[in-house]
N, C-alpha and C positions, 0 to 999 in steps of 0.2 A: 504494500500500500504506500501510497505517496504521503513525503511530510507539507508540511504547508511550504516550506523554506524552496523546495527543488521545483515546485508547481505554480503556474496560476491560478489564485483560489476568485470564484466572480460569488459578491456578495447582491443579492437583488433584495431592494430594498433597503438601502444604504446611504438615505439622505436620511434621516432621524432616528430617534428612538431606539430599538434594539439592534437594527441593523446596523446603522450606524458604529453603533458600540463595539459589535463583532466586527468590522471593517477596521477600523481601529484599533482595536485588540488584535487581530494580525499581524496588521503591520509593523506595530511596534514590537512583537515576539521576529520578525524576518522576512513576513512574510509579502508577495507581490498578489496587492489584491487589484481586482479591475470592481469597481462601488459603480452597482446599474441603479439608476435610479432616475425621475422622469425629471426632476428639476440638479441646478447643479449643487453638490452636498460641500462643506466647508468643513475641513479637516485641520488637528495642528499640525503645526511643524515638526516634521522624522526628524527624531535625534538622530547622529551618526550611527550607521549601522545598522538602521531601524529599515523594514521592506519598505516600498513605496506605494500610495495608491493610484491608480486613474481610473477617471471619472468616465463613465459610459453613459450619455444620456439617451434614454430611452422609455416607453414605456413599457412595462414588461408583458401585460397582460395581452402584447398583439401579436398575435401567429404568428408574424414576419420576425421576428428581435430576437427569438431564443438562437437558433439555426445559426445566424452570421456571428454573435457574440460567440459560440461553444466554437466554430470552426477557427475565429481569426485570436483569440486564444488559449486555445487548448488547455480550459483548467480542469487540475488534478480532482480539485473542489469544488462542487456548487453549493450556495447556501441561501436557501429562496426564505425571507423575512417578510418580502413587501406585502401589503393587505391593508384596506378600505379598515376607516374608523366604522361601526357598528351604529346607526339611527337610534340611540336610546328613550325608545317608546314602547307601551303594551301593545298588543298586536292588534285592537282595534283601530290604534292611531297609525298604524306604519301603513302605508302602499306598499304594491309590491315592489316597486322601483326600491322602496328606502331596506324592505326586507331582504331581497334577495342581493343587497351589493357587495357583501361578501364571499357568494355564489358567482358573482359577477367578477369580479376582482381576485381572490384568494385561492378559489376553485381553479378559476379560469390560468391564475397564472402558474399553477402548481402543475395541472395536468399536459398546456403547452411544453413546460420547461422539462418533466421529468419525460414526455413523450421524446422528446429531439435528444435527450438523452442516451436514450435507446436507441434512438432511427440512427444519430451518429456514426456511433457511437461513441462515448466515451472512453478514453484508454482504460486498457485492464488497471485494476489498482484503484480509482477512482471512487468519487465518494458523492452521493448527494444528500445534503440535509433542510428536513423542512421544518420551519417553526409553525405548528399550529398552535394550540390552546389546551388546558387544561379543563375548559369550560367543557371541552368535545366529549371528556368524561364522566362528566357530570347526567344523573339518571331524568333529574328535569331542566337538561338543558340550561339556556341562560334566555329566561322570559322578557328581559327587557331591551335585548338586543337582536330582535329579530330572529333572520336563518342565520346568523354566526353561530351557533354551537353545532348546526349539523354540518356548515361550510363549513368547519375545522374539524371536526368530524371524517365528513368526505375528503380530506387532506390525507389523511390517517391512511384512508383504504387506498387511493389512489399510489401514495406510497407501497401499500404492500404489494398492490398490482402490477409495479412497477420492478419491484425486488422478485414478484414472481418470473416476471418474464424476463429477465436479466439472469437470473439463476436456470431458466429454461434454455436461454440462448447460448448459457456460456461465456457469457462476457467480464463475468470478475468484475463487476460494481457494485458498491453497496449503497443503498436507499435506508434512510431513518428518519423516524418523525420524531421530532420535540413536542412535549405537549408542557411549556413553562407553566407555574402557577400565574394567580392574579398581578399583575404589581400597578397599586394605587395612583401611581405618581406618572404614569406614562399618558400618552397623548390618548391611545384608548381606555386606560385604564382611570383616570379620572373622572371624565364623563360617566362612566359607570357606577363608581362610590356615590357620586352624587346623584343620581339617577334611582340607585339602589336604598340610598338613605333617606331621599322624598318619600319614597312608595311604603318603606317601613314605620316610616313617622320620626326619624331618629336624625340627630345631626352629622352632617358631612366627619366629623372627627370619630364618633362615636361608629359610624359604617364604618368606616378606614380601621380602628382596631378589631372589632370584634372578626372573629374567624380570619384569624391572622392575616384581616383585610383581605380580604376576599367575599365578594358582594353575592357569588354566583353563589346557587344551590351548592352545598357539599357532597365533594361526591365520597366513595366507600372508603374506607384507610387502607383497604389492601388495594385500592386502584392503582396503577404504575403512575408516576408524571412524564415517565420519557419510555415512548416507546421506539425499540428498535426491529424495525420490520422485518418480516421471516431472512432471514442469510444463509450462506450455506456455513453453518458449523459456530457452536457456542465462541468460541474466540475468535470468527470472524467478527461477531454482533458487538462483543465486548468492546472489541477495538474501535468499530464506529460510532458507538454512543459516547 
């Protein structure tokens, strides 16, 4: 398997919030990331010796973008972040427009990216990792944001789909899905504390701690947070998670 340091790793979704973060956090370990993102992202300055990033602007969720990024360069890594803020309303008040835009967005740019993956192919060795949600495991869902828990949900499978037919073809990639918990303080995860603390009757501080700040339904304690999608062989999976 490839290190980040000998590869191009392409971070999508890498002008904000977590992407960002992980685009960032490579680079400064060695790594050469290429940050796909649809507006241009602003990064600090690489200490000496620190990888570099370039900026790829695009949007990712459009058929045409996956294909020429994977072929012009060849990363070892892909790591798909990007995803639509969530409409935080009960579902009498959302359209379908506000409901399904992370089916539109998150869905849509998980199953382009890890398809062109495949059709590529990616070199043996290779890795792709998706961040979904924690919320996808949750048994009732996340009621205030719409189709988000089953669009990250359908992220989940689509990965394993993915790992299916890569271990079918023989091509030595590994597909994983993230499923983070909540975190309060991000661009979607605000909106939701406070969303979640109206509907409770409770104040914005008081959502934010209870349930280690986490607004969504809980889910089971033996639930996983990270799952790593079927692989061939317990120490290949270890490795990619």
């Amino acid at each position: 398997m490839h290190t980040f340091s000998d590869t191009n790793t392409i971070v999508v979704g890498a002008s904000r919030g977590l992407g960002h973060g992980i685009a960032t956090a490579l680079a400064d370990t060695g790594a050469s990331v290429v940050a796909v993102s649809r507006t241009t992202p602003e990064f600090p300055a690489r200490a000496d010796g620190a990888g570099r990033i370039q900026s790829a602007i695009a949007d990712a969720g459009e058929p045409t973008v996956a294909a020429p990024l994977i072929d012009r360069y060849q990363p070892g890594t892909v790591i798909l972040v990007a995803g639509a803020k969530p409409h935080m309303r009960p579902l009498q008040q959302q359209t379908w427009e506000t409901f399904s835009v992370n089916w539109q967005t998150d869905v849509r740019i998980t199953f382009h990216w890890l398809r062109e993956a495949l059709l590529t192919p990616l070199r043996p060795g290779s890795r792709v990792v998706v961040f979904s949600s924690g919320a996808a495991l949750n048994a009732g869902g996340s009621p205030l944001s719409g189709g988000y828990a089953g669009a990250k949900a359908t992220q989940r499978f689509i990965t394993g789909y993915a790992q299916d037919e890569a271990n079918r073809a023989g091509l030595d990639i590994s597909f994983t899905t993230v499923m983070p918990q909540f975190a309060p303080l991000t661009g979607v995860g605000r909106p939701a504390v406070q969303a979640y603390a109206a509907r409770a009757g409770r104040s914005v501080r008081s959502a934010a701690l209870r349930d280690r700040a986490r607004p969504f339904p809980a889910s089971s304690p033996s639930s996983p947070r990270c799952d790593a999608s079927r692989q061939r062989g317990r120490s290949r999976s270890s490795e990619s998670t």
